[in-house]
N, C-alpha and C positions, 0 to 999 in steps of 0.2 A: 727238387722242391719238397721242402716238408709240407704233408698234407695236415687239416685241421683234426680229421679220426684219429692219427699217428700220436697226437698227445692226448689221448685220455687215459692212456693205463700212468704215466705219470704222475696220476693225482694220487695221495695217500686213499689210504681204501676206503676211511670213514670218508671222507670228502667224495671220493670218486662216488659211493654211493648215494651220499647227500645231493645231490646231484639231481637224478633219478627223484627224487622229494620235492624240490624244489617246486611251491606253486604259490601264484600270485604275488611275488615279490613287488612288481613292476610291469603293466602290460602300456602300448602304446596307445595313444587316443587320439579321436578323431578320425577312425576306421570305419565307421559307418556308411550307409547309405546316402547318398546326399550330401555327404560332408566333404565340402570342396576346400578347405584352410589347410594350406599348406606350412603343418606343424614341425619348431625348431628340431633340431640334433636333440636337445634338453627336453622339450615337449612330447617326442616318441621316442622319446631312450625305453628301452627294454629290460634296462635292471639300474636300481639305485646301487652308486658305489659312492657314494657323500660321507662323511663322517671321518671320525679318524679309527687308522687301524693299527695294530702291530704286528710285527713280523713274528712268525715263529717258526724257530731254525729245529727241525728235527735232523736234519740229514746235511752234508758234507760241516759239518759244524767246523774241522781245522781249515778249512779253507776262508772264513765265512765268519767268527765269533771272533778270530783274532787273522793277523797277519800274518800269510800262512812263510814257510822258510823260503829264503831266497832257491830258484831254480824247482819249485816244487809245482808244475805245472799238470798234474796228476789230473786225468778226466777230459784236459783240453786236449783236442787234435791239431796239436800244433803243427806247423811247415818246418822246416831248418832254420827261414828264418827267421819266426817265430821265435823260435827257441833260444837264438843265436841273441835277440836283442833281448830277451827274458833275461837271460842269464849278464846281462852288462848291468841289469837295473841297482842304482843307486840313488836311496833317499835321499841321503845327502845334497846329492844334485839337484834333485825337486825343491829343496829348501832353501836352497841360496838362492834357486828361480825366482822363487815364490810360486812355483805350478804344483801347486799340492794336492789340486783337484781331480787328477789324473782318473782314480779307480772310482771316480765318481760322475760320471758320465752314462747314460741311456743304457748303454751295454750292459753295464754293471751297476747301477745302482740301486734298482730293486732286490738284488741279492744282499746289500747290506744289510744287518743287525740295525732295526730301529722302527718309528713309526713315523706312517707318513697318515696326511691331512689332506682328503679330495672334497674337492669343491667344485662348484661352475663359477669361471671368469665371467664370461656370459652366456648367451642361449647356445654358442655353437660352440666355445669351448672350456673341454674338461681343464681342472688347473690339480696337477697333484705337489705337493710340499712335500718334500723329506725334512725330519729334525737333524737324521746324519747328514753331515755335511751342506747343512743349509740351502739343498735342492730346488727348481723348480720347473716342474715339467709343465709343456702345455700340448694336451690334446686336441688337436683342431680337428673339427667335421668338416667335412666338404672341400674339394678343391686340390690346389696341387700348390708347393711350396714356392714362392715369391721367387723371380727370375733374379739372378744372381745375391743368391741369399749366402752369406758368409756361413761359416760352418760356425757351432759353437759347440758346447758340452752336453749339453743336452738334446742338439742339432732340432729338426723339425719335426714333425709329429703329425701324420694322417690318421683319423679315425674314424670309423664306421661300426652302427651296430650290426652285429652278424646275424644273418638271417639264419632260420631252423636247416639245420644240416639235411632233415630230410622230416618226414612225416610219420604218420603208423602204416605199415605196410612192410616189405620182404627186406629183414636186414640187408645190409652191405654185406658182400664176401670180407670175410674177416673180423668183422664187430661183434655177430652172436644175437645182438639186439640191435631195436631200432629204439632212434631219440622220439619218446612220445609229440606230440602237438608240434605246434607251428610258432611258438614264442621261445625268441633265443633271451639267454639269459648269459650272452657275453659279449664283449667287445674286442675289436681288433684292430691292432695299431701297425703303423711302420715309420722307422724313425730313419730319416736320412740327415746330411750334410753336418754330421757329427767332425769334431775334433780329434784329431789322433790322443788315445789316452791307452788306459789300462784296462784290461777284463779282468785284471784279478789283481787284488793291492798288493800284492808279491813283484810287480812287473810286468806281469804279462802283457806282450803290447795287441793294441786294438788300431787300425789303422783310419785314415778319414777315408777312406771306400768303403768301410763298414758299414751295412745295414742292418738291423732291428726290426725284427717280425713279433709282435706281441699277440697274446689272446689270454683276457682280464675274463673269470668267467666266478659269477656268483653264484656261493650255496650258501644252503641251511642245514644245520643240524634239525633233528626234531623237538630237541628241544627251546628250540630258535635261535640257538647263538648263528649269526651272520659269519661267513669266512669268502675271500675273495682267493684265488688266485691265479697268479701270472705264470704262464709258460710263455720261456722269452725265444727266441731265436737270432743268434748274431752268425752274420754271414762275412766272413774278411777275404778279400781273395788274399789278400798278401800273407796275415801271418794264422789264418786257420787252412787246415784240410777238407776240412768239409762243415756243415753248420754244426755249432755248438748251441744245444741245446737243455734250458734248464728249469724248473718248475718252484717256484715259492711260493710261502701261503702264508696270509694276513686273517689275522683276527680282527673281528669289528669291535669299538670301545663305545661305550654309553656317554662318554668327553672324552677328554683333553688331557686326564691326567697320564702321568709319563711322558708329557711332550715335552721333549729338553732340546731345542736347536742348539748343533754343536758344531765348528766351525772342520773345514777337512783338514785331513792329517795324512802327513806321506809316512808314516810309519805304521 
């Protein structure tokens, strides 16, 4: 099991340090004394992730900016069979489906090139919008996924804010440091009952036993630009070896502009 320490050297270094900065973005209410109201997912959220952001690709950019070459499964721990079905992949075939939405599913679609648009559907659930491939994700708080719920592309979604890792006091073996205070400034998802698609628009297959381990965690620069990001975890028994795991980062935007919803594409 990937633990939550395990992804912090992940982060690029100005962010990882931003991090560290990070104060009063967002704190919970209705913590007092006396205060017996039992406040929404919305109402004790612990960090605003609302607005719209973009993505920015510093790192695996050939895999990630364009399509990367048929069989180029590079960084993934594939199985055999993995591999086996990678290398049969043909757009062509997605096209006469009409299944073109394949590398655009939970596993994979925060890795895409583009920006996405979060909102609250309502008090308990987060709504994210991608412009790539006309997205829509829905973060639900509380609860466990609907008994016999079909799988889809985006499958189901549990979230919860994550509480402070630990406090001030004697690092963890291995950290070096401890997380100051007791307000978390991120979120944690897991996505099940997805549709067998792609982890990477090359082919690479994603199976429906796949699950999706998220932690969405806000910074700051000091000079205040906003940046969000997602370390994802996909777990496949069938066609990975072990979890692939990978980290991108959103820039927050003042509007709208750049937003171009663009329909998927198997090429």
């Amino acid at each position: 099991m990937i633990k939550r320490w395990m992804l912090r050297g992940m982060m690029p270094g100005g962010i990882a340090l931003a991090l560290a900065a990070v104060t009063g973005l967002a704190q919970p209410q209705g913590s007092g004394r006396g205060n017996t109201k039992q406040l929404s997912p919305r109402e004790s959220a612990r960090a605003d992730f609302t607005g719209y952001w973009v993505s920015v690709i510093s790192e695996d950019w050939r895999w990630r900016m364009v399509t990367p070459a048929k069989g180029d499964f590079a960084s993934i721990p594939f199985t055999p069979e993995g591999k086996k079905v990678g290398d049969a992949w043909d757009p062509a075939k997605d096209e006469a489906s009409s299944d073109v939405c394949k590398a655009y599913g939970a596993a994979a679609i925060m890795r895409l090139p583009g920006r996405v648009h979060i909102t609250w559907q309502d008090d308990s659930t987060l709504k994210i919008e991608t412009d790539t491939g006309e997205q829509t994700r829905l973060l639900h708080f509380g609860g466990e996924p609907p008994q016999n719920l079909a799988p889809s592309r985006q499958g189901y979604t549990t979230a919860q804010w994550e509480g402070a890792e630990r406090g001030i006091g004697i690092p963890r073996a291995g950290l070096g440091a401890t997380r100051e205070g007791t307000k978390s400034r991120s979120l944690e998802a897991w996505t099940t009952h997805l549709l067998p698609g792609y982890l990477r628009k090359n082919g690479f297959p994603v199976s429906g036993n796949a699950k999706v381990h998220e932690y969405f965690d806000l910074v700051a620069e000091r000079i205040g630009q906003l940046w969000f990001v997602v370390n994802t975890i996909v777990e496949d028994p069938v066609y990975l070896q072990e979890p692939f795991v990978t980290s991108s980062n959103f820039k927050k935007q003042t509007d709208a502009t750049g937003w171009n919803p663009r329909p998927c594409s198997a090429r």
